[in-house]
TORGUTOR-909554 format. One record per residue (C-alpha): x, y negated, z; residue in one letter. Coordinates in nm, 2 decimals. Layout:
N
<atom px="X" py="Y" pz="Z" residu="A"/>
...
This chain:
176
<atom px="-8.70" py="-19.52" pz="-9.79" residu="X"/>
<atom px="-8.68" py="-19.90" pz="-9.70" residu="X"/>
<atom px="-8.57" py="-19.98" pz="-9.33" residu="X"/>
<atom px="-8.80" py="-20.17" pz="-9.13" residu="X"/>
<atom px="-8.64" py="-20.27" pz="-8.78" residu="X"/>
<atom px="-8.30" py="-20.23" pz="-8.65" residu="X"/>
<atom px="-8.27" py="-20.22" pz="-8.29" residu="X"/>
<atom px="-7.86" py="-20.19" pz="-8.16" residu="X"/>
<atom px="-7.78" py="-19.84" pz="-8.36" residu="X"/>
<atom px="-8.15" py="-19.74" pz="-8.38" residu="X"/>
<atom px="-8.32" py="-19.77" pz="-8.73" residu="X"/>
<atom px="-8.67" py="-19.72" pz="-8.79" residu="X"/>
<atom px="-8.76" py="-19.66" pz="-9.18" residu="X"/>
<atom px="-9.09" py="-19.65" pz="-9.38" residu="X"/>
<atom px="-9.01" py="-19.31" pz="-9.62" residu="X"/>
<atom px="-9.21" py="-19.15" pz="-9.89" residu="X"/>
<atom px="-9.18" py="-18.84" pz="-10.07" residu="X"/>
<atom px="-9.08" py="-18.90" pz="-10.45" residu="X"/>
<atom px="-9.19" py="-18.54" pz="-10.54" residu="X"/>
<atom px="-9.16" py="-18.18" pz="-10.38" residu="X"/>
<atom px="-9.09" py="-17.85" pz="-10.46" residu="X"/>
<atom px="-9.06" py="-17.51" pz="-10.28" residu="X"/>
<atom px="-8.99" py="-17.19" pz="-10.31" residu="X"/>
<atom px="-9.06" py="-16.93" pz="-10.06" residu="X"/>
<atom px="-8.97" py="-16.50" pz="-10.12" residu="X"/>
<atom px="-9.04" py="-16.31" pz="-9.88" residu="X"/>
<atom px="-9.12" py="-15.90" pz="-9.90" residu="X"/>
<atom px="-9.49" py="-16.00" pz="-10.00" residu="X"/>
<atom px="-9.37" py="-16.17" pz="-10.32" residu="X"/>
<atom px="-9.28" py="-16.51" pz="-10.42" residu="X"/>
<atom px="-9.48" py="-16.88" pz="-10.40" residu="X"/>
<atom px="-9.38" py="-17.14" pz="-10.60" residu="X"/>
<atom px="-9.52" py="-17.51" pz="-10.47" residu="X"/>
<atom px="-9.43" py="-17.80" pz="-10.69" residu="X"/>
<atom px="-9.61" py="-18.16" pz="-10.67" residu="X"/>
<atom px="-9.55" py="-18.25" pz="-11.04" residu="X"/>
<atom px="-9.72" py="-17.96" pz="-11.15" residu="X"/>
<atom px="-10.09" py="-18.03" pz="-11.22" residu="X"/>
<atom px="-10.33" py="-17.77" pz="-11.21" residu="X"/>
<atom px="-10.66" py="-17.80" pz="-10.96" residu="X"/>
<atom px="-10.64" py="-17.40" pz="-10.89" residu="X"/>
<atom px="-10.28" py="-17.42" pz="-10.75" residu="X"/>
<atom px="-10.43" py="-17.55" pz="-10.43" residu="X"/>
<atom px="-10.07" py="-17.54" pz="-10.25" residu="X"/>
<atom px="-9.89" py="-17.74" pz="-10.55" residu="X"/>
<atom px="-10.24" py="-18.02" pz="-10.53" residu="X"/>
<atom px="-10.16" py="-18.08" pz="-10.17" residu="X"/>
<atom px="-9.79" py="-18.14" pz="-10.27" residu="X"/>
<atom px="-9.88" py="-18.40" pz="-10.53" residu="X"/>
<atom px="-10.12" py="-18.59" pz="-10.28" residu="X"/>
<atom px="-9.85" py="-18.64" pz="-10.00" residu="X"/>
<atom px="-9.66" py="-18.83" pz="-10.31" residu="X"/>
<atom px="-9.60" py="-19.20" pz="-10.24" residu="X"/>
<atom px="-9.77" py="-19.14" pz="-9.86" residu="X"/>
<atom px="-9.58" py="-19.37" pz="-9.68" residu="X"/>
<atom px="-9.48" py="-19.24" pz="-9.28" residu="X"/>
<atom px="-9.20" py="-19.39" pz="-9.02" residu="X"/>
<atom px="-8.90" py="-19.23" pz="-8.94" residu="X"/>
<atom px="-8.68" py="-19.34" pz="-8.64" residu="X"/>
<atom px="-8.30" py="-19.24" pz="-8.61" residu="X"/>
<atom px="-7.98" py="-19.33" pz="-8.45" residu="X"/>
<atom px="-7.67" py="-19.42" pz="-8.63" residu="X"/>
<atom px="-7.56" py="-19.05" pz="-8.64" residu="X"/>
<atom px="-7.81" py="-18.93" pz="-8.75" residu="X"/>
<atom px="-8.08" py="-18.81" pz="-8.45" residu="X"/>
<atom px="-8.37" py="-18.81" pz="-8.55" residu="X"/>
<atom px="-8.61" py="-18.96" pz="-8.24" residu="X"/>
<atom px="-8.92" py="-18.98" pz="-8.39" residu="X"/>
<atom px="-9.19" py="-18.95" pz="-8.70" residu="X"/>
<atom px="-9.49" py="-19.11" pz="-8.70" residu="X"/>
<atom px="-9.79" py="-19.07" pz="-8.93" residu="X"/>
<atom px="-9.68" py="-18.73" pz="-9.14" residu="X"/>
<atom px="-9.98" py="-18.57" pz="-8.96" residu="X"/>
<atom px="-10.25" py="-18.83" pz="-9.03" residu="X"/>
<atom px="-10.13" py="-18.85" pz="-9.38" residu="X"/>
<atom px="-10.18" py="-18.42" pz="-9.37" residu="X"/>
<atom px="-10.53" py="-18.45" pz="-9.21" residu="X"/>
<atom px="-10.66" py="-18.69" pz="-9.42" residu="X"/>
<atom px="-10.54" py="-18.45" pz="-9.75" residu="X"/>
<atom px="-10.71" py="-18.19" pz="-9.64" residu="X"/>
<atom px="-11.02" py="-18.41" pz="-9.54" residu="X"/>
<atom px="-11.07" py="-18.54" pz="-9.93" residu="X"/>
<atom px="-11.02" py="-18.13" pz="-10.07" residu="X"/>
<atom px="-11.40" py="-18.07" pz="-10.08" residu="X"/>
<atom px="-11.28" py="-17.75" pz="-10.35" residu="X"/>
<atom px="-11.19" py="-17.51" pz="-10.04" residu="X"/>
<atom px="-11.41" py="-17.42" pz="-9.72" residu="X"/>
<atom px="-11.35" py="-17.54" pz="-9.38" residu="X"/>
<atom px="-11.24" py="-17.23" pz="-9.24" residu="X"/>
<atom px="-10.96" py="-17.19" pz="-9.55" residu="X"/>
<atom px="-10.88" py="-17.58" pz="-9.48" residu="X"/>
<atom px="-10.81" py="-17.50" pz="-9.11" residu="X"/>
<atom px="-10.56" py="-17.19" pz="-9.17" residu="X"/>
<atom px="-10.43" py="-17.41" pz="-9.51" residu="X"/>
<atom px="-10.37" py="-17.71" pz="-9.26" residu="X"/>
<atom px="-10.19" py="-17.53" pz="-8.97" residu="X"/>
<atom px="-9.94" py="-17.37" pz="-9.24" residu="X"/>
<atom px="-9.88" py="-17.66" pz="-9.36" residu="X"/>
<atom px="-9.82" py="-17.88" pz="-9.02" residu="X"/>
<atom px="-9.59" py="-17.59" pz="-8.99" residu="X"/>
<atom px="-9.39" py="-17.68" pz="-9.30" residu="X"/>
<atom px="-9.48" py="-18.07" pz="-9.32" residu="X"/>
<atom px="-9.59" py="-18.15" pz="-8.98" residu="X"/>
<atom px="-9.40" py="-18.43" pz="-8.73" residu="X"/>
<atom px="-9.21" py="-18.19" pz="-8.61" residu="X"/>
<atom px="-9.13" py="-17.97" pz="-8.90" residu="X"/>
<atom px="-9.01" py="-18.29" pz="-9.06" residu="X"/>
<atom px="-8.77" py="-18.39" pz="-8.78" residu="X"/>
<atom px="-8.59" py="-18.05" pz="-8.79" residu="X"/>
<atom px="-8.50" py="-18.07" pz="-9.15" residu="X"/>
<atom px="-8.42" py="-18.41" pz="-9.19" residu="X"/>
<atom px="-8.18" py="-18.41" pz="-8.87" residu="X"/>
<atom px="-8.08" py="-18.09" pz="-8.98" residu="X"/>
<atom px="-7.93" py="-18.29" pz="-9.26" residu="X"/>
<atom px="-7.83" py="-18.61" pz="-9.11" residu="X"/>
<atom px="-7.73" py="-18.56" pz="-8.78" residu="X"/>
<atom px="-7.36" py="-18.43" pz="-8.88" residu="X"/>
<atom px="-7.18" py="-18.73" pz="-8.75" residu="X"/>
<atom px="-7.02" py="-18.69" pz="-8.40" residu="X"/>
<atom px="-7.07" py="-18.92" pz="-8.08" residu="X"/>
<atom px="-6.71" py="-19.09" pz="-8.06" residu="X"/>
<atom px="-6.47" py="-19.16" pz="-8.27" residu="X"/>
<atom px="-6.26" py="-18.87" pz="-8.43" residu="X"/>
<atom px="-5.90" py="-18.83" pz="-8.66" residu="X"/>
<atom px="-5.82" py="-18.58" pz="-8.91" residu="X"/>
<atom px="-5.83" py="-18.27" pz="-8.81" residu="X"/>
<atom px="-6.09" py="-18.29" pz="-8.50" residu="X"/>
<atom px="-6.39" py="-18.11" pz="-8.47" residu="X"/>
<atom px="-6.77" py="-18.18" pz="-8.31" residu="X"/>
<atom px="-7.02" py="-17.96" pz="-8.25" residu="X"/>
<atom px="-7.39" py="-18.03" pz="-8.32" residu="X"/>
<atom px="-7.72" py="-17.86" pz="-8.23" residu="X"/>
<atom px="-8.01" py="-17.87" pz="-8.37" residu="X"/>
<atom px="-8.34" py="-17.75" pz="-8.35" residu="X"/>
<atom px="-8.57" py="-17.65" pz="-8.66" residu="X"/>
<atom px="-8.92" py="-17.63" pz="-8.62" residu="X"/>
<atom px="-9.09" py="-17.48" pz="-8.93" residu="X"/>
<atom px="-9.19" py="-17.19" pz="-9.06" residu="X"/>
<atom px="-8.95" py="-17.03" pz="-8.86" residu="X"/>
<atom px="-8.82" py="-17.20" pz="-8.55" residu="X"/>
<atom px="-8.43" py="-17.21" pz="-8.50" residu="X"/>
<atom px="-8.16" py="-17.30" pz="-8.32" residu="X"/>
<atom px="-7.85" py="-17.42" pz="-8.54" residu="X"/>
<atom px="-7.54" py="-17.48" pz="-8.38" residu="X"/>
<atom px="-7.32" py="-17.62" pz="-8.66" residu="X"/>
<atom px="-6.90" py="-17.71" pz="-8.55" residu="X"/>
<atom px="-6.77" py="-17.98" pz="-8.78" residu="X"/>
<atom px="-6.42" py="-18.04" pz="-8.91" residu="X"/>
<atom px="-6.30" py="-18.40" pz="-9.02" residu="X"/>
<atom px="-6.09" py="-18.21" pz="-9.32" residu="X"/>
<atom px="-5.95" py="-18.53" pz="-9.53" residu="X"/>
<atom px="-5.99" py="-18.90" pz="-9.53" residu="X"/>
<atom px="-5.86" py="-19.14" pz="-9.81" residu="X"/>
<atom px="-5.92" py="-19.49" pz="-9.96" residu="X"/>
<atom px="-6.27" py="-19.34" pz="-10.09" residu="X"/>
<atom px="-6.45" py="-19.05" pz="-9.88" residu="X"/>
<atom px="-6.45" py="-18.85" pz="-9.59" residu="X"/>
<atom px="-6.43" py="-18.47" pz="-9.61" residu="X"/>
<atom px="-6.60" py="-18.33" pz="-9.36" residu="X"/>
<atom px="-6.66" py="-17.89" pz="-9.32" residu="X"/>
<atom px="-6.94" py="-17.76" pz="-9.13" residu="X"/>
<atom px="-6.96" py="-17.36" pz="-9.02" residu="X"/>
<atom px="-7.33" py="-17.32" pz="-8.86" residu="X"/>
<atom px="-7.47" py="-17.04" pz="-8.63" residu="X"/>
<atom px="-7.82" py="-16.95" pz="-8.68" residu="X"/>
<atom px="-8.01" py="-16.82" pz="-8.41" residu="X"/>
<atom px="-8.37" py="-16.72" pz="-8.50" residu="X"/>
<atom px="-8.65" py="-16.76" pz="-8.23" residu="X"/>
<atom px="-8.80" py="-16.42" pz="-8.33" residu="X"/>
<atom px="-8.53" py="-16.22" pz="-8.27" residu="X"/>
<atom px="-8.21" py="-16.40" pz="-8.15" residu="X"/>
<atom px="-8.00" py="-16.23" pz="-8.42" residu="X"/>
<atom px="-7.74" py="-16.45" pz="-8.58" residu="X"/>
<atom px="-7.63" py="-16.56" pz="-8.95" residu="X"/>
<atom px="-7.40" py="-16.72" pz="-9.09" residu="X"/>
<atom px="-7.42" py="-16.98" pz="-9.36" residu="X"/>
């Protein structure tokens, strides 16, 4: 990433992905997606490799919010427009999976999901914040994840997080 404007404790960033992988098992079987891997069949694993080095904007705050991604989609679009190997109707279903996973807001989910675990105010040893967040993917969420400020010293800052996760589908709950 390389940060483009600072505005108080907003930062906006040009990022790009460096590679991706994925794995997805589900009761239907297992898909593996990786952009390093280069074979023109694996249509899933081609679409990886061409969002490599596909530069996009990402805004956040200081702890970690995530306000706003711009570009991820156009970059998606324009993939799908240069795959002339698949039909349109299979490029239309391909393309709304992958908004799902990849998409603006897909993107903002995960990546607050793993940056936005600092709290508002200042807090001491032993204190705990509680963050929500909302994940927008495959399978939309609702994570409500309490964090402890465990240990400070000269060199780090151990933090614990215990997150609820509360499936759209069916409002059960799991713990991580």
């Amino acid at each position: 990433f390389n940060i483009t404007d600072v505005k108080d404790t907003i930062y906006t960033m040009q990022v790009s992905y460096a590679s991706i992988a994925m794995k997805i098992v589900s009761p239907n079987g297992t898909v593996e997606m990786n952009s390093d891997k280069k074979d023109s069949a694996d249509i899933s694993s081609s679409f990886l490799s061409a969002m490599i080095n596909k530069p996009f904007s990402v805004t956040i705050t200081k702890s970690g919010r995530v306000l706003e991604v711009k570009n991820i989609e156009g970059i998606i679009t324009s993939i799908f427009a240069a795959m002339p190997q698949i039909g349109e109707t299979q490029k239309t279903q391909m393309k709304a999976q992958f908004m799902q996973s990849f998409g603006e807001s897909a993107f903002k989910g995960n990546l607050e999901q793993t940056l936005a675990i600092y709290p508002s105010v200042k807090v001491s040893k032993g204190n705990s914040w509680v963050i929500n967040t909302t994940l927008q993917s495959v399978m939309a969420a609702n994570i409500s994840t309490t964090y402890q400020l465990q240990d400070v010293t000269d060199t780090y800052y151990q933090i614990h997080g215990d997150a609820k996760i509360t499936t759209a589908n069916d409002g059960k709950v799991s713990q991580i």
